[in-house]
NUFIBA-721853 format. One line per field, with one value per residue: residue in three letters; x, y, z of N, C-alpha, C in turn. Coordinates in Angstrom, 3 decimals, decimal comma, always signed. Example, Ala and Ser with C-alpha at 12.3 -4.5 7.8 and 13.67 -1.06 7.14 Angstrom:
// NUFIBA-721853
type = [Ala; Ser]
n.px = [+13,190; +12,850]
n.py = [-5,690; -2,250]
n.pz = [+7,800; +7,080]
ca.px = [+12,300; +13,670]
ca.py = [-4,500; -1,060]
ca.pz = [+7,800; +7,140]
c.px = [+13,200; +12,900]
c.py = [-3,300; +0,030]
c.pz = [+7,800; +7,870]
//
This chain:
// NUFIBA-721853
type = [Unk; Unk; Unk; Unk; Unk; Unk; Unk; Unk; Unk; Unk; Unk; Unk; Unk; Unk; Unk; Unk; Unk; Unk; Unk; Unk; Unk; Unk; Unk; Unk; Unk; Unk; Unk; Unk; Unk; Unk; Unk; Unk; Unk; Unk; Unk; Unk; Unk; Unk; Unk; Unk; Unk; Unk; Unk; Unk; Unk; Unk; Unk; Unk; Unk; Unk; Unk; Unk; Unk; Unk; Unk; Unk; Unk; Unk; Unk; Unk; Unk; Unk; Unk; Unk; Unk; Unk; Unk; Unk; Unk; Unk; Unk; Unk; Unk; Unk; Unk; Unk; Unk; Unk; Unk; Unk]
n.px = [+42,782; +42,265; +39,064; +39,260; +40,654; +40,188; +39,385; +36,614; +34,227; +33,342; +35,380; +36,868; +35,437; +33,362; +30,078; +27,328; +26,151; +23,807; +22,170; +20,481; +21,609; +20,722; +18,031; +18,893; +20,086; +22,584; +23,371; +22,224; +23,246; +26,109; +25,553; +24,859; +27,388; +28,934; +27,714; +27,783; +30,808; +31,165; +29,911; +31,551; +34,536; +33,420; +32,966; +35,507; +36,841; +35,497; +33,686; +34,973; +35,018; +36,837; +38,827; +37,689; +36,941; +39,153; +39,918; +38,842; +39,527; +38,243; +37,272; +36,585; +34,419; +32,851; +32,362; +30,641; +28,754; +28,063; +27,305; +24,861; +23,595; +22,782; +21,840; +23,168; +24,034; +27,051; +27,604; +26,062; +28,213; +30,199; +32,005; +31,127]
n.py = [+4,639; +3,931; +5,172; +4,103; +2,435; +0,153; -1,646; -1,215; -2,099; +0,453; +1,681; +0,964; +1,217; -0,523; -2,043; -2,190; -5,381; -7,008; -9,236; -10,088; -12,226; -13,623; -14,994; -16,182; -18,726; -20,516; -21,532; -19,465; -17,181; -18,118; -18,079; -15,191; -14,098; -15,077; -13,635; -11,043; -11,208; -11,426; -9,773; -7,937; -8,473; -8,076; -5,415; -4,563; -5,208; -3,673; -5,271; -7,198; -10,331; -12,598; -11,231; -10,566; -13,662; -14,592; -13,095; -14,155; -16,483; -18,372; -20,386; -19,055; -20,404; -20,934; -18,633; -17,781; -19,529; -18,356; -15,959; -16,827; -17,881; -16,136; -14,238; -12,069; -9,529; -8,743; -6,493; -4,317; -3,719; -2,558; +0,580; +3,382]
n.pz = [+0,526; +3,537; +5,772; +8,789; +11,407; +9,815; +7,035; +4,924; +3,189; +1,430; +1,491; -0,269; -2,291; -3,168; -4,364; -1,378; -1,035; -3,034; -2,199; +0,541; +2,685; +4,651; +3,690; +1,459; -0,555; -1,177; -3,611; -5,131; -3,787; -5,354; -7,870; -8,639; -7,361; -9,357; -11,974; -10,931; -11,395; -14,384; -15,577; -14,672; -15,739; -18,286; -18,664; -18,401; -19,732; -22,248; -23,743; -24,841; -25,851; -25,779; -24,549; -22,005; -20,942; -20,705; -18,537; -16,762; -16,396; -18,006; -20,922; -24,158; -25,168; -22,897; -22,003; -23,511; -23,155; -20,130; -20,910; -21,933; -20,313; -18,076; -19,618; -20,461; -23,030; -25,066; -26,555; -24,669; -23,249; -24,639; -25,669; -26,926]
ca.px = [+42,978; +40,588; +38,909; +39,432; +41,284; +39,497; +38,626; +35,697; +33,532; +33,229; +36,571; +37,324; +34,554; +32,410; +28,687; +26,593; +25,414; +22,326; +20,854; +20,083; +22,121; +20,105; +17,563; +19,355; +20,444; +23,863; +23,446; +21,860; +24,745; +26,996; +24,770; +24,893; +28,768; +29,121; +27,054; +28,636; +32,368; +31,275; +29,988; +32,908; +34,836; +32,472; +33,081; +37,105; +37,234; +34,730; +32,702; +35,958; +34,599; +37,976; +39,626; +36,636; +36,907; +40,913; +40,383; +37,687; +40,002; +37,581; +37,161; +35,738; +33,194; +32,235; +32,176; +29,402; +27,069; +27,761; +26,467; +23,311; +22,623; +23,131; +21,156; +23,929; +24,548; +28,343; +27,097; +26,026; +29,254; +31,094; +32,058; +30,331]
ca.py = [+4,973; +3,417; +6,079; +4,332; +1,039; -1,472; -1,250; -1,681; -2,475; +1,848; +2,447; -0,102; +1,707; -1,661; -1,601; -3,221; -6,885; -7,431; -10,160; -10,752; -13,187; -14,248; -15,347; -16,516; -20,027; -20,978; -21,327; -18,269; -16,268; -18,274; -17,799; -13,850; -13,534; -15,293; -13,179; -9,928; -11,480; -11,881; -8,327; -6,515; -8,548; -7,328; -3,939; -3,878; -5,367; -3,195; -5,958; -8,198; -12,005; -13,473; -10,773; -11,407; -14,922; -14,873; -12,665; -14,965; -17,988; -19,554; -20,751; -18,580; -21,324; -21,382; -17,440; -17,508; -20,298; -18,005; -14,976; -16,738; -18,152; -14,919; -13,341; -10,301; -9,140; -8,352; -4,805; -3,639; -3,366; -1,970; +1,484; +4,462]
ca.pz = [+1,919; +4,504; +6,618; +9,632; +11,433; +9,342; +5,524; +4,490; +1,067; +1,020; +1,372; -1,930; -3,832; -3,413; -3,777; -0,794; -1,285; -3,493; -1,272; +1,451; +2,958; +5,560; +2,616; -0,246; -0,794; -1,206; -4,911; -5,300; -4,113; -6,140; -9,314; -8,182; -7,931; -10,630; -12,770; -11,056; -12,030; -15,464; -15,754; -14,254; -16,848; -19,676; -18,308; -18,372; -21,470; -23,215; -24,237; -26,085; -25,332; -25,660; -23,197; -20,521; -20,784; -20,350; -17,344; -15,545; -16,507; -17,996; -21,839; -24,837; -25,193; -21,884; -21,892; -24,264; -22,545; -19,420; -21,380; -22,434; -19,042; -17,301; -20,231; -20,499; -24,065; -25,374; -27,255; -23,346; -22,456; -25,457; -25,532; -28,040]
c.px = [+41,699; +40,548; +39,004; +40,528; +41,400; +38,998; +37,697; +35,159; +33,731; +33,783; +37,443; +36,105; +33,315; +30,484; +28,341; +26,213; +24,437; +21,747; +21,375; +20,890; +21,646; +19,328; +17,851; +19,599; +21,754; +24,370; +22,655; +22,678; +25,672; +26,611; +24,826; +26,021; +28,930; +29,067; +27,830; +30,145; +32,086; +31,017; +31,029; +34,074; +34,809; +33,223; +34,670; +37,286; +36,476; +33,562; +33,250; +35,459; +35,865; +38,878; +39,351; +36,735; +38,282; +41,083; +39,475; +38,354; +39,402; +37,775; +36,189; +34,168; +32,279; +31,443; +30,559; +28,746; +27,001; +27,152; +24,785; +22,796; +22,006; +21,731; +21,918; +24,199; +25,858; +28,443; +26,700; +26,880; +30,509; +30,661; +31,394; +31,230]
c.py = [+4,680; +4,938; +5,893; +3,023; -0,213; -1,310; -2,133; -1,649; -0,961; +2,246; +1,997; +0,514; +0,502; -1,485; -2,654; -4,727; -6,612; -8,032; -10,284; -12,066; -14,333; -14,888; -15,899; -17,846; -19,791; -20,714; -19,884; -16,947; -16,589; -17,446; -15,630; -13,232; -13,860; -14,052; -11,247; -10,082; -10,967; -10,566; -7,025; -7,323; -8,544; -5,947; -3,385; -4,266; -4,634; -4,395; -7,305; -9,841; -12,097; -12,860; -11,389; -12,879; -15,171; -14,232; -12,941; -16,626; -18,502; -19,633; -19,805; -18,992; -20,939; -19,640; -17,258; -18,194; -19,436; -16,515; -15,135; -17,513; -17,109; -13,917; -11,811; -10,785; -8,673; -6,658; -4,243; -3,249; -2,597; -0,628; +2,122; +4,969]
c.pz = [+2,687; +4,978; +8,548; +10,048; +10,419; +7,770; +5,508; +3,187; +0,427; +0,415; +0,087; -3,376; -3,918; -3,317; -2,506; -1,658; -1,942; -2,731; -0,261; +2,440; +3,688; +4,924; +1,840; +0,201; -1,368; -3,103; -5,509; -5,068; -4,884; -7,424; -9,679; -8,185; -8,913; -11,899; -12,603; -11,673; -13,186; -15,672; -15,764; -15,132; -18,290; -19,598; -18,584; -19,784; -22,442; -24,091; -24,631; -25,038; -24,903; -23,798; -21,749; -20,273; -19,629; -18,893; -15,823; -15,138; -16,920; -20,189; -22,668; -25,067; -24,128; -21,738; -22,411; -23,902; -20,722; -19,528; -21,382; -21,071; -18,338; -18,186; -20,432; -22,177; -24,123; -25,527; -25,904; -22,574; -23,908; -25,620; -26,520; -28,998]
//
């Protein structure tokens, strides 16, 4: 439920922006969602490569050279 006319990022639970917009470079926000996508599909899947992959669309393979670009570990997102 928005709180008013217009939803906003709040009212979705969204955090603010990291950068800067006015600052950043084009590829630098890409490189930035990117990297949040790939996280918040770490996160639903508990860590499962294959799942995260399947729910970014993209290829197991690819999953894992966008792990080690990114520098995120699998085990950081799996549950206790």
């Amino acid at each position: 439920m928005a709180r008013g006319r217009v939803i906003t990022p709040s009212d979705l639970e969204l955090a603010a922006p990291l950068l800067d917009t006015a600052t950043v470079s084009l590829r630098e926000a890409r490189e930035e969602a990117g990297r949040r996508t790939i996280i918040a599909a770490l996160e639903r899947s508990q860590g499962n490569i294959s799942r995260a992959a399947s729910a970014i669309r993209v290829s197991r393979p690819t999953m894992h050279g966008l792990l080690a670009k990114h520098n995120l570990q699998r085990d950081d997102f799996k549950k206790s």
